[in-house]
KEKEPA-273940 format. One line per field, with one value per residue (C-alpha): residue number from 0; x, y, z. Coordinates in nm, 3 decimals. Layout:
<nodes>
i [NUM|...]
x [X|...]
y [Y|...]
z [Z|...]
</nodes>
This chain:
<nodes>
i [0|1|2|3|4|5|6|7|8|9|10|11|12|13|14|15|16|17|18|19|20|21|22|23|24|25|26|27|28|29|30|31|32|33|34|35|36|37|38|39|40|41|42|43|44|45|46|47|48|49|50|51|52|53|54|55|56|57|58|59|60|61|62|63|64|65|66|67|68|69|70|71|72|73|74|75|76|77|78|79|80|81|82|83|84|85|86|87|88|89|90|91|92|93|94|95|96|97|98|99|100|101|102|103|104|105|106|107|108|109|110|111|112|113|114|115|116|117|118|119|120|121|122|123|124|125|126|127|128|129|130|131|132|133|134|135|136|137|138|139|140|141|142|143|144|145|146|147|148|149|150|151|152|153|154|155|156|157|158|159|160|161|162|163|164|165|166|167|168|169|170|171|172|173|174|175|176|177|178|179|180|181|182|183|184|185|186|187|188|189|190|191|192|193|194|195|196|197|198|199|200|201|202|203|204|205|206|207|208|209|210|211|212|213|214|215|216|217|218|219|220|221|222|223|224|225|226|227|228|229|230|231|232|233|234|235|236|237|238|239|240|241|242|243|244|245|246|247|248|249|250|251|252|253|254|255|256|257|258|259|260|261|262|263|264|265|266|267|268|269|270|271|272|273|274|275|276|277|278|279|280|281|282|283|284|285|286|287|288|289|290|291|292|293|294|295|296|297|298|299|300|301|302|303|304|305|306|307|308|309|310|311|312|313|314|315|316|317|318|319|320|321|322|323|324|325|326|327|328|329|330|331|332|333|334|335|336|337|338|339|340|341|342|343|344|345|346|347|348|349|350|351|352|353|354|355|356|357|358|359|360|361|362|363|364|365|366|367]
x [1.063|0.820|0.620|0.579|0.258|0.015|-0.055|-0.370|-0.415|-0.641|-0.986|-0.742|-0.495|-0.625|-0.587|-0.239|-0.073|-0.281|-0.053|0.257|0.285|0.556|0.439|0.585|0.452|0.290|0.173|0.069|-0.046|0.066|0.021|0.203|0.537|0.559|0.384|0.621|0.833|0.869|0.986|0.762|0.466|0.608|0.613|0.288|0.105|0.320|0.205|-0.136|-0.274|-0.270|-0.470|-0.251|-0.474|-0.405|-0.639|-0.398|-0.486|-0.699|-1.046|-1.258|-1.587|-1.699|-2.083|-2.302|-2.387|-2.075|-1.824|-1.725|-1.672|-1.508|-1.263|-1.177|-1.103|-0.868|-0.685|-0.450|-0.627|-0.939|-1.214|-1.429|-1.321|-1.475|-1.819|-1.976|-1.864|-1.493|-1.189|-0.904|-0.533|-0.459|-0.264|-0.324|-0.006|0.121|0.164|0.489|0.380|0.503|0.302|0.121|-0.019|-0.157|-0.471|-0.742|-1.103|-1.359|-1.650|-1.995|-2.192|-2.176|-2.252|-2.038|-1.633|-1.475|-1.104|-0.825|-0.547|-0.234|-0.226|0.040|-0.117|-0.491|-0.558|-0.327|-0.542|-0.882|-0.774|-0.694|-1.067|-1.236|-1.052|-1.194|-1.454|-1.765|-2.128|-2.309|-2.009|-1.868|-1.588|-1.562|-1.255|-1.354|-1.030|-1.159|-1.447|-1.367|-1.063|-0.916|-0.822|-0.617|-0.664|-0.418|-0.261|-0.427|-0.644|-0.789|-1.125|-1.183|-1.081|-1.361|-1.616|-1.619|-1.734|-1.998|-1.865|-1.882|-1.572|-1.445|-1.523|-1.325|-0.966|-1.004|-1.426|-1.568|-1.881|-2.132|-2.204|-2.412|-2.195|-2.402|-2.615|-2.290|-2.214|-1.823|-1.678|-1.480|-1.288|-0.995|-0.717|-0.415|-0.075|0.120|0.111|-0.116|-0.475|-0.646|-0.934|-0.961|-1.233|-1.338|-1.559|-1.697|-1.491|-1.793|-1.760|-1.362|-1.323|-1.607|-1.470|-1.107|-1.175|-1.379|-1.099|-0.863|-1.103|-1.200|-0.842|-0.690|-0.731|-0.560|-0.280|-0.380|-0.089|-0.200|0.063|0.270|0.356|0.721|0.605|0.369|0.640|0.894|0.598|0.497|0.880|0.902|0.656|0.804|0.480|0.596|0.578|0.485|0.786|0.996|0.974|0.703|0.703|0.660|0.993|0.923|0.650|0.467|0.660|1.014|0.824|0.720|0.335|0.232|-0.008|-0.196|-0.228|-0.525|-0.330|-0.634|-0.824|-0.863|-0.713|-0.574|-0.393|-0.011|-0.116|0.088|0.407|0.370|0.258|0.587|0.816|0.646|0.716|1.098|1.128|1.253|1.604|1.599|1.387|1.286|1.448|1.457|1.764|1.851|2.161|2.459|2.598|2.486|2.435|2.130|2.051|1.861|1.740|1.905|2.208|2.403|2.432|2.706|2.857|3.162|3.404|3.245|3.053|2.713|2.386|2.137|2.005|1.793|1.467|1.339|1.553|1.534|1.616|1.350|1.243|1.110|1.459|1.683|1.838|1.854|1.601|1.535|1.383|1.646|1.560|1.876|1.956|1.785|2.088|2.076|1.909|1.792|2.082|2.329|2.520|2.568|2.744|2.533|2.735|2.671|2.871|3.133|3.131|3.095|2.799|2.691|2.344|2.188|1.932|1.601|1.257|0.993|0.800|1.111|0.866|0.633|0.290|-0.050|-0.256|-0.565|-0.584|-0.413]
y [-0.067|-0.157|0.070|0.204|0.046|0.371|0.473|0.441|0.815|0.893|1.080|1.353|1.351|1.739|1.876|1.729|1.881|2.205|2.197|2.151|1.748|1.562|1.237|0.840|0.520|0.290|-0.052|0.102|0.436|0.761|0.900|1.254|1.161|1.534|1.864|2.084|1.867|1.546|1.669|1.918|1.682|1.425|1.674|1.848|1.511|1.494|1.822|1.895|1.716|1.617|1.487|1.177|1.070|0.682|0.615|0.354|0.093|-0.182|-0.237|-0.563|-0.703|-1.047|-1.092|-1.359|-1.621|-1.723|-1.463|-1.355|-1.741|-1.809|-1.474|-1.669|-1.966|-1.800|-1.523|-1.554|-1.332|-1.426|-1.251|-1.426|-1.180|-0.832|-0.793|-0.564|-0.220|-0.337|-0.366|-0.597|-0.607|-0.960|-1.160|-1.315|-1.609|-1.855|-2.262|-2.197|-1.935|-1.621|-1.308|-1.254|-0.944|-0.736|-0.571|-0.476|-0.623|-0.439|-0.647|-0.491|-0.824|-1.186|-1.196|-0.845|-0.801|-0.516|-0.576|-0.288|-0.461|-0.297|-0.176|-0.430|-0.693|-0.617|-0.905|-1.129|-1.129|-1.130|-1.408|-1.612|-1.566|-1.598|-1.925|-2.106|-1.959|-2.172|-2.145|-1.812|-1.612|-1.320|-1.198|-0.855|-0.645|-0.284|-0.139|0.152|0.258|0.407|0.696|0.650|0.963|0.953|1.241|1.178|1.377|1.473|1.797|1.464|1.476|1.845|1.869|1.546|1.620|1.992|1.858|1.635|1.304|1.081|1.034|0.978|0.586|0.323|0.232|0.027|0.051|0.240|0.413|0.426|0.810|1.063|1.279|1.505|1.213|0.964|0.728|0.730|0.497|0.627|0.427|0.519|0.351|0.481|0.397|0.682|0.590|0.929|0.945|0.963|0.845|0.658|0.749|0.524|0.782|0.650|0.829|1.056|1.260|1.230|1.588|1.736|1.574|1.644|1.963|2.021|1.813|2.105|2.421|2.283|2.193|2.538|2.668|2.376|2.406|2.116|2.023|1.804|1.456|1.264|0.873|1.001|1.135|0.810|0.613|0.830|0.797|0.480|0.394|0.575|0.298|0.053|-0.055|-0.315|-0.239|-0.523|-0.645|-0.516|-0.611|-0.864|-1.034|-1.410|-1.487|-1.298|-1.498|-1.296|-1.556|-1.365|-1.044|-0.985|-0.969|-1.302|-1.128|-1.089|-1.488|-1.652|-1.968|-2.121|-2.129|-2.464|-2.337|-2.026|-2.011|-2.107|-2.279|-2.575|-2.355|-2.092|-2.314|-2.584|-2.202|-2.057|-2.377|-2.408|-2.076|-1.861|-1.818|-1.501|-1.166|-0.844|-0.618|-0.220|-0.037|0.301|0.525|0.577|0.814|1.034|0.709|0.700|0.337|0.220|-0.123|-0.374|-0.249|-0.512|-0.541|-0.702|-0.781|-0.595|-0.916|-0.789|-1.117|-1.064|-1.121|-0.944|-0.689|-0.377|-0.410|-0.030|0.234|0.587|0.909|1.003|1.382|1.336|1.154|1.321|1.031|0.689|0.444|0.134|-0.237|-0.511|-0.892|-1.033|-1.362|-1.465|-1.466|-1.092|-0.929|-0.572|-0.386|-0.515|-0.308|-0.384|-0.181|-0.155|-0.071|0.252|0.309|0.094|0.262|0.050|0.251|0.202|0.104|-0.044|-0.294|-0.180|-0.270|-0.058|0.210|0.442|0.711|0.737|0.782|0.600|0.554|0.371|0.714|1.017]
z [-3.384|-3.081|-2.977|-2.632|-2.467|-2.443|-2.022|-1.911|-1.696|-1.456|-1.497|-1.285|-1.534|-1.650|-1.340|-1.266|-1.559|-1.441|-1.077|-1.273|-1.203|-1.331|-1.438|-1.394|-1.504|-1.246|-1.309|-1.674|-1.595|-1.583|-1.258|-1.051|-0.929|-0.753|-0.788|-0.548|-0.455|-0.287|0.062|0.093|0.021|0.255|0.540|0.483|0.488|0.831|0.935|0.823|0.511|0.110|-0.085|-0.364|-0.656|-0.625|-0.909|-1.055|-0.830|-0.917|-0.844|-0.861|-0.756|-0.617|-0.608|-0.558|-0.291|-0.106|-0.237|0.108|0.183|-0.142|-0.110|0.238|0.096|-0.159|0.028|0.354|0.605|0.806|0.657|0.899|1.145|0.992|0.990|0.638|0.682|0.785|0.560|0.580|0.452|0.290|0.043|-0.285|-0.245|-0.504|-0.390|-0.341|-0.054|-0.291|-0.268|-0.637|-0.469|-0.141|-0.142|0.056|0.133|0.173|0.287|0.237|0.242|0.262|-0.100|-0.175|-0.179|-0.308|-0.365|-0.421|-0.548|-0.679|-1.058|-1.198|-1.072|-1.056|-1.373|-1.266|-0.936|-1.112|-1.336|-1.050|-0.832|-1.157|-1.259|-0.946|-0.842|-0.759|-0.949|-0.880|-0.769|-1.021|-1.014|-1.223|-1.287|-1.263|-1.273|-1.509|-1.279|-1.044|-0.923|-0.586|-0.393|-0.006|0.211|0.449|0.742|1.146|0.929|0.687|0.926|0.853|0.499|0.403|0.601|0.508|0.160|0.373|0.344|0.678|0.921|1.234|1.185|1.331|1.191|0.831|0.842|0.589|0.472|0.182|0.161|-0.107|-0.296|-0.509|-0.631|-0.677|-0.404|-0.255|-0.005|0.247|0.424|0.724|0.537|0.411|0.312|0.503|0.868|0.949|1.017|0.677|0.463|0.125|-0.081|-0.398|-0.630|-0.964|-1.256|-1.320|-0.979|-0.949|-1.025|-0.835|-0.525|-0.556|-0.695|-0.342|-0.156|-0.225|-0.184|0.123|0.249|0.113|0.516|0.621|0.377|0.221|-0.098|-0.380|-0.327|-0.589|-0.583|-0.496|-0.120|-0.073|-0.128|0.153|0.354|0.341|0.389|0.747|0.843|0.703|0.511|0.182|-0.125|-0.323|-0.628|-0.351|0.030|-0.093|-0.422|-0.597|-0.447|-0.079|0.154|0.404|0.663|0.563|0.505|0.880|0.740|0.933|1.104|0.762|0.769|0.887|1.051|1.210|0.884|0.680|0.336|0.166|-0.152|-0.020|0.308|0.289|0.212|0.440|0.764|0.672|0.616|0.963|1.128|1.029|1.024|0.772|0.620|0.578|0.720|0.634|0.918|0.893|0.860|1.004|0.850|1.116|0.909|0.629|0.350|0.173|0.046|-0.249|-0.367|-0.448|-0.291|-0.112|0.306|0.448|0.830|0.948|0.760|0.456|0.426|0.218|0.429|0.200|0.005|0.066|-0.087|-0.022|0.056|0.071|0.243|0.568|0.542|0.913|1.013|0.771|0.733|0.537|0.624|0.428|0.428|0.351|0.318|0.575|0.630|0.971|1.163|1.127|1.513|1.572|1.726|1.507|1.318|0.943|0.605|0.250|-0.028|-0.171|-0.465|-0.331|-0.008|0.303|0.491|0.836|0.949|1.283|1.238|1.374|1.386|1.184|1.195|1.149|1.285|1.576|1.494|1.534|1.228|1.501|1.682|1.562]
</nodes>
């Protein structure tokens, strides 16, 4: 009999089981699904503000003369156009233009990169940078080091710097702060549409600061968050999920994530691909869907025009605690306009949905 590969857990893991988490694997670790409930932790990060313990995803370093240079060589976005102190979403693509991974950059020097990759795919992604990476650059996967913890919701600027941790910085910039001896990054990213901070804390300090995090929150009504409301969350904006809206087999040209392409620069991993796929234009597209009537959709689940002809599958789905309705992301062949109206087949029921462009949800992650 094969055994079960053991979880890695976070240096949280103690106080999880202590709020009556329930637990799911993620990329190899066992991380909080829900505490009180996935709806209710959707809607107070909506409302006010949680705290999610995202120390699953990856961490890595690139030091040494050039590294910012040689990450831009490497990676699609321009990181040419942040200056240190400024973070930027980007892709790690295959040849073939596939996405092996997103992440984000955080660039602190010309010879400093800090990359957050997702869990899954975190060695895949070191593997790669370290593979070609030019004399005098490291590349270091620190994966272990460090827990991640997302204060996110409009009370997040209260809640972190009542523990006396910087904010009110510009969207995706961060900061280098003192915690008690221990220095945290906090950076105003996030992964649920609402105002929020990041905060990368070496393992040592993870508990101080959450344990902080939620004293300080407690007026705000701050709820501890599980992977099952990020995901609702991050849903409602219509943000990918990578080996779902993105993937090996999903190029940022059909994924809507262009934008995340630095087009003007001289090479990226994938360039060839993705500027001969931009330039032809994609056969299919990742468009959002929006329920009609009361059918929740799920991936994988099969969309189809009104002759029951297949154009596609959905590639997130799920039901929208601020809509209270379905909402999902479904890769459609590129015939497929907003304002159409299509059927996915739930459970051999043919469903209606109108095609729609994300966010599901109005908010404004720059300024709330």
């Amino acid at each position: 009999m094969t055994e079960s590969p053991v979880l890695k857990k976070s240096p949280l893991h103690e106080r999880h089981v202590a709020l009556g988490a329930k637990f799911a694997e993620f990329g190899g670790w066992e991380m909080p699904l829900e505490y009180g409930g996935v709806v209710a932790e959707h809607t107070a990060v909506r409302t006010s503000v949680g705290v999610f313990d995202v120390s699953h995803l990856g961490k890595a370093t690139v030091k040494g003369a050039g590294a910012a240079a040689y990450v831009n060589s490497c990676l699609t976005n321009d990181l040419g156009k942040i200056t240190p102190g400024q973070a930027q979403y980007t892709l790690c693509c295959t040849d073939t233009g596939g996405v092996v991974d997103d992440l984000i950059a955080y660039l602190h020097a010309d010879d400093d990169v800090f990359l957050i990759p997702n869990a899954a795919n975190t060695a895949e992604v070191v593997r790669l940078l370290q593979a070609q990476a030019p004399e005098g650059v490291v590349v270091t996967n620190t994966h272990d080091d460090y827990a991640i913890l997302a204060v996110q919701g409009h009370d997040s600027d209260e809640v972190v710097a009542a523990i006396g941790l910087p904010t009110g910085h510009d969207y995706m910039s961060f900061a280098v702060a003192d915690y008690s001896g221990t220095p945290v990054v906090v950076c105003r990213t996030g992964y649920t549409g609402e105002r929020g901070y990041e905060l990368v804390v070496p393992n040592e300090a993870a508990v101080a600061v959450f344990d902080a995090l939620m004293a300080a929150g407690e007026q705000y009504g701050i709820v501890p968050a599980g992977l099952g409301a990020r995901d609702t969350l991050r849903t409602e904006m219509g943000y990918p999920l990578h080996g779902q809206d993105i993937s090996p087999d999903i190029t940022p040209v059909q994924a809507r994530s262009g934008w995340a392409v630095g087009w003007k620069k001289e090479h990226f991993w994938g360039d060839e691909a993705l500027r001969t796929e931009k330039a032809a234009g994609p056969a299919k597209i990742l468009r959002g869907l929006r329920a009609v009537g009361r059918g929740i959709p799920r991936p994988h689940m099969t969309v189809a025009d009104s002759s029951g002809a297949a154009l596609g599958e959905v590639t997130s789905g799920t039901f929208s605690p601020t809509l209270k309705k379905g909402i999902a992301l479904a890769l459609l062949d590129a015939s497929v306009k907003e304002g159409d109206e299509v059927a996915v087949d739930i459970r051999g029921r043919q469903e209606p949905f109108e095609v729609v462009k994300p966010p599901f949800v109005t908010v404004n992650v720059r300024e709330s």
